[in-house]
Every structure is written in C-alpha cells, then in structure tokens.
Steps between C-alpha positions, in 0.01 A plus 500: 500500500368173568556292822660217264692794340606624850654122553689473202687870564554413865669191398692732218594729749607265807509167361260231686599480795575835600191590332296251697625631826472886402175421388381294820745712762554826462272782609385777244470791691287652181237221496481427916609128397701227338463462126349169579235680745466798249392289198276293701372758638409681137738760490612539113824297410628847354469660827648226706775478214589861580509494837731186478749670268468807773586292791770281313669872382420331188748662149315621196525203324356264790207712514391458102582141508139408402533681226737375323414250220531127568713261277326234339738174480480296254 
C-alpha cells in the first residue's frame, strides 16, 4: 500500500471529512500515534491502515477497501 493509496481507502471508508479527522485525531494504540504522525513518521501505510481498521472495529469489507478495483468514468 501506498500513502496515496492509504488516502483514497480512508476517504472510501469514512468519506472526507471523517477521514480527515480519523486520520489527524485519533490515536492508534498499534503504531504509538495518529495516522498523520505515523506516516510522517515512516511507518508503512499498510501498517497504519491496519491499525486504523483495528481501532475503528473496522467490518471485513472496510478493511480490503484498497483492494478493490477502481472505476474508470468515462
């Protein structure tokens, strides 16, 4: 996972603005951080991802979000 992949599922997941604020707000017990301090920090995107869709009791198909493919409009 990318950091600019980690963006895109976040705002999948939560939408912007609740992504924004999980993202800039709530501690990750996992990483010792934000996702915002995490990333900057250098820990992988995957690993903050996980520990994001840990602390948000995150379903199945939150988690694989990033996975999924992307529509391309026309």
């Amino acid at each position: 996972m990318r950091t600019s992949e980690f963006r895109d599922a976040l705002e999948l997941a939560f939408g912007s603005v609740q992504g924004d604020s999980l993202a800039r707000d709530l501690y990750l017990v996992r990483v010792d951080a934000t996702a915002e301090e995490a990333l900057a920090a250098g820990v992988p995107p995957a690993k903050v991802w996980d520990a994001l869709m840990e602390e948000t009791d995150a379903d199945e198909k939150t988690r694989w979000i990033y996975r999924r493919p992307r529509r391309v409009e026309s």
